[in-house]
C-alpha positions as CSV (number, residue, x, y, z in Angstrom):
1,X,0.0,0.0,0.0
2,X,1.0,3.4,-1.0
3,X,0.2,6.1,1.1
4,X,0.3,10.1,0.2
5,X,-0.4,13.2,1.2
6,X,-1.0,16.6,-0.7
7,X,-1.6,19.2,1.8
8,X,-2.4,23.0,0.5
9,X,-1.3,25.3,3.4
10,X,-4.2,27.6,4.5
11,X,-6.2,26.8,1.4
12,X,-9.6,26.4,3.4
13,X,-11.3,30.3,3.9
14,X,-14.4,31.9,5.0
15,X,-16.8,33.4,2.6
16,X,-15.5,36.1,1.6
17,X,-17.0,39.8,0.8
18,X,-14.2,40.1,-2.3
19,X,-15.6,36.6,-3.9
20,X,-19.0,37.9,-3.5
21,X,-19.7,35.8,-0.4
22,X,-17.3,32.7,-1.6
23,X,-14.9,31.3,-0.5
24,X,-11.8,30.4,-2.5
25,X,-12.0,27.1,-3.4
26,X,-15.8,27.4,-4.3
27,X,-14.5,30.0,-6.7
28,X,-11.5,27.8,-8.2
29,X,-11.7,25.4,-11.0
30,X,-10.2,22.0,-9.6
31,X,-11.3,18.7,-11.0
32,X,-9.0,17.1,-9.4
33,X,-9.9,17.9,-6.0
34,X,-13.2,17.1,-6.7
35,X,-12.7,14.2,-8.3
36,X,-11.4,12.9,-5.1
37,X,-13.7,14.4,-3.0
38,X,-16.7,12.7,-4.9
39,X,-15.2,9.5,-5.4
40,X,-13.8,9.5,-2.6
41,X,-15.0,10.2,1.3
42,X,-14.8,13.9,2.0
43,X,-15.4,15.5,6.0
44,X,-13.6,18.1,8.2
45,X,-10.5,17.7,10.4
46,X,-9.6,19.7,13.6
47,X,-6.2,19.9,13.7
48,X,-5.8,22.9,16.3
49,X,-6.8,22.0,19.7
50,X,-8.4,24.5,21.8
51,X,-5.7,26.6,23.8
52,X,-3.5,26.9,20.6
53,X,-2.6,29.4,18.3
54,X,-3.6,27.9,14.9
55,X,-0.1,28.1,12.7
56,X,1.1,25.8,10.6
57,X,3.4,24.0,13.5
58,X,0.4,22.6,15.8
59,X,-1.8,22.4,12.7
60,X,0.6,19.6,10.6
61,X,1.9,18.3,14.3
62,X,-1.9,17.1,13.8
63,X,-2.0,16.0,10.1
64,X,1.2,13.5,10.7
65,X,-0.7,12.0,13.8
66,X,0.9,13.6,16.6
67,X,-0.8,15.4,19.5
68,X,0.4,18.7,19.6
69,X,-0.4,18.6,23.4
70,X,2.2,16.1,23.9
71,X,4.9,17.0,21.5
72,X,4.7,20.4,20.6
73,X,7.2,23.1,22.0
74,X,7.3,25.7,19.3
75,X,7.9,26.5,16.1
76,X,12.2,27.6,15.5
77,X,13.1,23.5,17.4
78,X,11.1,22.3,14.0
79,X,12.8,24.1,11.8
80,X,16.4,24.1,13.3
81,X,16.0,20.2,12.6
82,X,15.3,21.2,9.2
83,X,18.3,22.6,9.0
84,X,20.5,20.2,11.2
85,X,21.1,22.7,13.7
86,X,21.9,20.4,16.9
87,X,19.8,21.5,20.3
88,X,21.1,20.8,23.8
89,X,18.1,20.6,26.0
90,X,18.3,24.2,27.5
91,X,18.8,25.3,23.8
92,X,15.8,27.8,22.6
93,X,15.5,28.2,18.9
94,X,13.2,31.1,17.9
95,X,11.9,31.5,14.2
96,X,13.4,35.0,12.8
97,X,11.9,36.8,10.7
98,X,13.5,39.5,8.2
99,X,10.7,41.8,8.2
100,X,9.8,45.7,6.8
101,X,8.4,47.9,10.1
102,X,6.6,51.3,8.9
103,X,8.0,54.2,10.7
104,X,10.8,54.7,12.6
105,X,9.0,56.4,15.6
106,X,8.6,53.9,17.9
107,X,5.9,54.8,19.3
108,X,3.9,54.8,15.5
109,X,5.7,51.9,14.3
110,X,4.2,49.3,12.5
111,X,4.3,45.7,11.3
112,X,4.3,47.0,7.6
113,X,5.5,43.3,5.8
114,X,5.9,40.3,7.6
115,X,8.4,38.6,4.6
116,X,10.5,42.0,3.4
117,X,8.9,42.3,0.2
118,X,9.3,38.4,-0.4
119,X,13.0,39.1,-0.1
120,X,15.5,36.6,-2.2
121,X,16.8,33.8,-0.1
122,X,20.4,35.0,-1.7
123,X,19.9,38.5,-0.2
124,X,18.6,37.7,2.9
125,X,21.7,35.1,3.2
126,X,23.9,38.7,3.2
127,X,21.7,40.2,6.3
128,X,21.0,37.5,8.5
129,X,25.4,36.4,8.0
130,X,25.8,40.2,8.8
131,X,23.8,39.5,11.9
132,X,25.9,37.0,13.3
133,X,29.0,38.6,12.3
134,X,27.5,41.7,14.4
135,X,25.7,40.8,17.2
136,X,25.7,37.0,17.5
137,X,28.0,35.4,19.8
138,X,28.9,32.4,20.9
139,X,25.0,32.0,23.1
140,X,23.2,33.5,20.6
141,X,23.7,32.7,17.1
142,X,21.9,33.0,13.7
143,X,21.6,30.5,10.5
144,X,20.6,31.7,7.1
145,X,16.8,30.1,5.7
146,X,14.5,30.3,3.4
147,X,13.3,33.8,1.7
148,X,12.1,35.5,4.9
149,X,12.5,32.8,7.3
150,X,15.3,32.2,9.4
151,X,16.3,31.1,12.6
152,X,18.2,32.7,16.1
153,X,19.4,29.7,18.6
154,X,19.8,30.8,21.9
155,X,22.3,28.6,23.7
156,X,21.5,27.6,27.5
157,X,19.1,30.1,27.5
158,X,18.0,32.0,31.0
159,X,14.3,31.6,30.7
160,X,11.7,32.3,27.4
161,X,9.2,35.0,26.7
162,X,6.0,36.0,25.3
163,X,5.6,36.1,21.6
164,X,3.7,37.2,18.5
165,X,4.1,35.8,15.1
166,X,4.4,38.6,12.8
167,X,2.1,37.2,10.2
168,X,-1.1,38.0,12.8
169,X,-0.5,41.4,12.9
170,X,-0.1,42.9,9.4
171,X,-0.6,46.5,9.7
172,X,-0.5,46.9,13.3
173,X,1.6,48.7,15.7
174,X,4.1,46.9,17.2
175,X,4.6,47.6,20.0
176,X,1.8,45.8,22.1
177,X,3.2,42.6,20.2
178,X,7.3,43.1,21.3
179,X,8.3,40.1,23.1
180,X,7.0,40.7,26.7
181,X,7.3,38.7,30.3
182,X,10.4,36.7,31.4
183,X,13.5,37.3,29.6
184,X,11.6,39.4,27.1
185,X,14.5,42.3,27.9
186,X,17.3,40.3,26.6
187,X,15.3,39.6,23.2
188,X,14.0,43.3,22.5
189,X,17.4,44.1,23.0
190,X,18.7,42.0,20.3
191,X,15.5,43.3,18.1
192,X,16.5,46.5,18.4
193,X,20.6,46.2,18.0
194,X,19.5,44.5,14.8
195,X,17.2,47.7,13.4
196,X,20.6,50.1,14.1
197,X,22.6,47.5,11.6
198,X,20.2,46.8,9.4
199,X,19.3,50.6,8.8
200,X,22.1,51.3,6.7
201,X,22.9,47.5,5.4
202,X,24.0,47.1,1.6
203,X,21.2,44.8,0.6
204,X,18.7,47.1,2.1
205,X,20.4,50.3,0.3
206,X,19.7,47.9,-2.6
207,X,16.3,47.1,-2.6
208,X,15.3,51.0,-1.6
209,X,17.4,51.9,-4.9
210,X,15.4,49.2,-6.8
211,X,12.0,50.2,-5.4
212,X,11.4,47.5,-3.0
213,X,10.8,46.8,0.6
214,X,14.0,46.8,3.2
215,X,14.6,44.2,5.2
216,X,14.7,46.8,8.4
217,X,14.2,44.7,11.4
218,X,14.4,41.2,12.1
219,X,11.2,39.8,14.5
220,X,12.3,36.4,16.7
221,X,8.8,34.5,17.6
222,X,7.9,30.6,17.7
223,X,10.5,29.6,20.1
224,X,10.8,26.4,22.0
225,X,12.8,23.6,23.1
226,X,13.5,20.2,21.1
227,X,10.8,18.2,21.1
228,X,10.6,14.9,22.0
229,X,9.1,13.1,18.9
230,X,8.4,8.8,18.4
231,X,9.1,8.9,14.3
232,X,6.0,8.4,12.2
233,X,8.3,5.8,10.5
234,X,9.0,3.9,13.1
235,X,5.8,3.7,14.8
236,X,3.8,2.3,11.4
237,X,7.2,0.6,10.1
238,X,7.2,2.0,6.7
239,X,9.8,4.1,4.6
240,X,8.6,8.2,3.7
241,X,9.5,11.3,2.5
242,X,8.5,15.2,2.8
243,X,8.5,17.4,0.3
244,X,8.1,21.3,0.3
245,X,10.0,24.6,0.3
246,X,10.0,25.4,3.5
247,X,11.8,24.4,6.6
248,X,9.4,24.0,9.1
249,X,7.5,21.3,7.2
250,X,11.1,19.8,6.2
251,X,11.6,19.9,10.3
252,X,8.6,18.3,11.0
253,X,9.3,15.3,8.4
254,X,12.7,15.3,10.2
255,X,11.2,14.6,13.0
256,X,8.6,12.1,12.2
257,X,11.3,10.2,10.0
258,X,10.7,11.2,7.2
259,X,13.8,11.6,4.4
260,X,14.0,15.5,3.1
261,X,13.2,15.6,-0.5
262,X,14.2,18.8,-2.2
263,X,12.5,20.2,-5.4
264,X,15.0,22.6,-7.8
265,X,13.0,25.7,-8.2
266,X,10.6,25.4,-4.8
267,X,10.3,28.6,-3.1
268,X,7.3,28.6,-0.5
269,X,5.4,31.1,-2.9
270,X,2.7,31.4,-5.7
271,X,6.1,31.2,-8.5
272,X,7.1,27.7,-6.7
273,X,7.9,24.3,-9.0
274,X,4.7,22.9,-8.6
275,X,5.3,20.2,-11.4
276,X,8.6,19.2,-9.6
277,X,6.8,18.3,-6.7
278,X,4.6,16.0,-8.3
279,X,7.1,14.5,-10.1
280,X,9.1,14.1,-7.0
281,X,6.5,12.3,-5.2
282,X,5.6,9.9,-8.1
283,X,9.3,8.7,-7.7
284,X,10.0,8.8,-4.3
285,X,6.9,6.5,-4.2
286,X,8.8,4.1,-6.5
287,X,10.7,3.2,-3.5
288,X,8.8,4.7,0.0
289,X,5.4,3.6,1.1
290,X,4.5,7.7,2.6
291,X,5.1,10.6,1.0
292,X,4.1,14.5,2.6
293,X,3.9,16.7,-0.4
294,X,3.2,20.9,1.0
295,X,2.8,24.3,-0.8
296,X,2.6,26.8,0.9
297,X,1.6,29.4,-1.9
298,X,-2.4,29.4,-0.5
299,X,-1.3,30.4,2.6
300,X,0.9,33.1,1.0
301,X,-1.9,34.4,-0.9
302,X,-4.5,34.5,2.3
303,X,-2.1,36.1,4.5
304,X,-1.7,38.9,1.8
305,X,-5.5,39.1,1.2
306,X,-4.9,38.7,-2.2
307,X,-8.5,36.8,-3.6
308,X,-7.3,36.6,-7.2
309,X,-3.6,35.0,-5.7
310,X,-5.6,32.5,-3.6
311,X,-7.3,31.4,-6.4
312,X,-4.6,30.8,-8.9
313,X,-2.4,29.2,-6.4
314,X,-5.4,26.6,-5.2
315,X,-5.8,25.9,-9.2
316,X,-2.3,25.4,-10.1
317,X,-2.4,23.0,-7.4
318,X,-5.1,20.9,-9.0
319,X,-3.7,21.1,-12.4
320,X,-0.2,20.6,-11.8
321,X,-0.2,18.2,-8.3
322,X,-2.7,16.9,-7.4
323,X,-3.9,16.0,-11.7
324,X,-0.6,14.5,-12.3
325,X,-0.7,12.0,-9.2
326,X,-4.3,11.2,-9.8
327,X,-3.5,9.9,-13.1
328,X,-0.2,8.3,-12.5
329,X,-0.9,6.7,-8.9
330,X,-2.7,3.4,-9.4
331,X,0.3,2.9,-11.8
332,X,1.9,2.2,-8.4
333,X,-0.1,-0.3,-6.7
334,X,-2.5,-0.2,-4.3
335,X,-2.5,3.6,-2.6
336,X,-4.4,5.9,-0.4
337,X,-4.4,9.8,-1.5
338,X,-5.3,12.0,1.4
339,X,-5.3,15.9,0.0
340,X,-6.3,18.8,2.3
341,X,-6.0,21.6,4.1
342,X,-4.0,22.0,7.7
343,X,-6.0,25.3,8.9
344,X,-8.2,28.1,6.7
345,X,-6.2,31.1,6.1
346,X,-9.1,33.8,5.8
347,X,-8.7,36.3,3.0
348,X,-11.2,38.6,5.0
349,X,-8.8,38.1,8.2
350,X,-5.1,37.7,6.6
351,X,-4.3,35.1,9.5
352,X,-4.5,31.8,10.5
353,X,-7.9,30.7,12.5
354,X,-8.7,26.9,14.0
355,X,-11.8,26.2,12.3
356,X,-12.1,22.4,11.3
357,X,-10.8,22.0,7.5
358,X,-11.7,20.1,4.8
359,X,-9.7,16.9,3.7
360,X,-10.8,14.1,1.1
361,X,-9.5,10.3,0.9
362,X,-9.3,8.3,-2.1
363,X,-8.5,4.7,-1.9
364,X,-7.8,2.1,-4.2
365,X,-10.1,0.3,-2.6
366,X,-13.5,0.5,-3.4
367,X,-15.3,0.0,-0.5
368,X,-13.0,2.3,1.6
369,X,-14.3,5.2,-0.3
370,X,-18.3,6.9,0.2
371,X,-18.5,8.1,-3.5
372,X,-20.7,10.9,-1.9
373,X,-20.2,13.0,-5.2
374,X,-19.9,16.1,-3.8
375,X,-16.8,18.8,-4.4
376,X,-14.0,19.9,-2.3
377,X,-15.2,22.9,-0.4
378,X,-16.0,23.9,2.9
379,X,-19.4,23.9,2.9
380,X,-19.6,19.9,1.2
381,X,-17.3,19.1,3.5
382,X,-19.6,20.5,6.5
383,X,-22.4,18.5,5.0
384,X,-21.4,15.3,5.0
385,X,-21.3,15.1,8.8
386,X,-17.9,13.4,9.0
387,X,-15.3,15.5,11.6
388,X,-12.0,13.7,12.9
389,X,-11.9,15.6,16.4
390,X,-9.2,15.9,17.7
391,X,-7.4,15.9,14.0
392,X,-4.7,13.6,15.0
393,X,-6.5,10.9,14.6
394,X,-6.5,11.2,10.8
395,X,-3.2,9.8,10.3
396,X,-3.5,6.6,12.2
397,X,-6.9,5.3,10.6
398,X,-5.5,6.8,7.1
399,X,-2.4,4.5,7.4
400,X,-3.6,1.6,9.3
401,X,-7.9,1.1,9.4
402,X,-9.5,3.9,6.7
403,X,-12.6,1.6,7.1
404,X,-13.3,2.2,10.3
405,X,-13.9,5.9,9.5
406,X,-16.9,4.6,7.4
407,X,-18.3,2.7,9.9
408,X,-17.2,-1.3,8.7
């Protein structure tokens, strides 16, 4: 049996007053989606517990089977396994992320682009090894990521403050959402020593020439400890791999066991290598039973608020993923296809919320599926009355008893 996942990153919405009272994928073309949905056996899964903030961390903790309760300690120890940064266990890895504030009053300043104008992973390579060079130190040290998203380890770290990821507040001041409570001085400090280098940085000087957004201040959220996680792997004794642009997901399969399997041209936005995804998968299944396949371009698109974005992105996933395994998988054997999405990103909203999502399962098997007929939206999924609560769940009946979900 051949198990895969195709998982659109805050590609479920609300209806939404720029769609006319739609929502997204009610608006997009996908066949594909569909096609699984109605042949398949479509319902909602709940994949952040109450208590949580709904990001993508806690959300795909969920959708690989894990209970974020039990295993989750925050965001930057996911992705510094990613990027085979070792953690001693009073270690504290925070996400960092290169970020444009408005103003340079603080007391009017404001969260005016939570990725730096989508700045180049090449560029932001410069600033974030400018960092280190400048203010890191043997405790506190910076690596180099992905586009925007990077990562600041704090080594045998004094204690842990409050944060707030810099995607929830897009146009907001800042300064009710500065690190705050224990140890919170030691990280504003760092926060602000950054802004004073970055002010008069190169790259920035650069993109202001150019026309684009500077990379002004860095924003360290997400932080925790490393987890303590039983591989996915080893628990269902099978072989996988994860696939997608962007490190926390890449941490996450690291942790769960599964093998890292990079895509040439995948950047963790709308312009990404969608067809190299697909094309990876249909390989790596050659030879694993479990592949994770992630785009992150919806969720790109909802945090902007950009409708038309949204759209595209949720269609070139149909067309070029999720078509080309649909009509290439049974070439592979027996298989289960689980697509969905790990939390709605709300066009209306521009943030994550912890609404229930749709998800659809396709088995080779005939009488694993309901063949309900019904399309892949929200609403459909609402109606059929099927909701995994708590979501992780999903993962052990998708892997091990899918029948039992229909009640044989």
């Amino acid at each position: 049996m051949k198990y895969i996942v195709l998982l659109g990153d805050g590609m479920a919405d609300y209806p939404s007053r720029m769609l006319g009272g739609k929502t997204p994928l009610e608006c997009a073309l996908t066949p594909f989606l569909d096609q699984i949905a109605g042949q398949g056996t479509l319902g909602l899964v709940d994949t952040v517990p109450k208590g949580y903030t709904p990001g993508s961390d806690v959300a795909n903790l969920s959708v690989l089977g894990y209970n974020p309760a039990e295993t989750y300690t925050g965001r930057g120890p996911l992705e510094a396994a990613s990027m085979g940064i070792n953690l001693e266990p009073d270690d504290i890895a925070y996400r960092c992320n290169l970020v444009t504030i408005g103003s340079q009053d603080t007391d009017e300043a404001f969260m005016d682009d939570f990725t730096a104008g989508h700045i180049s992973s090449v560029e932001a390579r410069e600033i974030i090894q400018s960092i280190d060079k400048n203010i890191g130190s043997s405790q506190v040290q910076f690596f180099p990521g992905v586009g925007y998203r990077h990562l600041m380890v704090w080594r045998n770290a004094a204690g842990s403050p409050e944060t707030t990821p810099p995607h929830d507040i897009p146009g907001k001041p800042i300064l009710p959402y500065l690190p705050s409570g224990d140890f919170s001085a030691e990280v504003r400090d760092l926060i602000k020593r950054a802004a004073v280098m970055l002010k008069d940085h190169p790259v920035n000087i650069r993109r202001l020439e150019n026309g684009k957004k500077q990379a002004n201040s860095i924003w360290l959220w997400g932080q925790g400890k490393k987890p303590q996680i039983v591989p996915l792997t080893r628990k269902y004794d099978l072989t996988g791999g994860m696939i997608s642009a962007v490190d926390l997901l890449n941490g996450l399969g690291v942790n769960a066991g599964l093998k890292p399997l990079p895509v040439e041209g995948a950047t963790g936005y709308i312009d990404t290598n969608y067809e190299g995804k697909a094309k990876m998968a249909l390989e790596a299944l050659k030879f694993m039973d479990f592949v994770f396949l992630h785009l992150e371009a919806p969720d790109e698109m909802g945090h902007e608020g950009n409708a038309e974005g949204k759209i595209k992105a949720i269609e070139f996933f149909d067309e070029k993923i999720v078509g080309p395994i649909v009509n290439n998988i049974s070439n592979l054997g027996e298989y289960r296809l689980l697509v969905l999405s790990d939390h709605p990103t709300p066009l209306d909203l521009k943030t994550h919320v912890g609404d229930p999502s749709p998800f659809a399962v396709l088995s080779s098997r005939k009488d694993e599926n309901k063949a309900s007929g019904c399309p892949f939206t929200e609403s459909a999924a609402r109606e059929s009355g099927l909701l995994v609560s708590p979501g992780y769940l999903l993962m052990d009946k998708f892997i091990q008893n899918w029948s039992s979900i229909l009640g044989k």
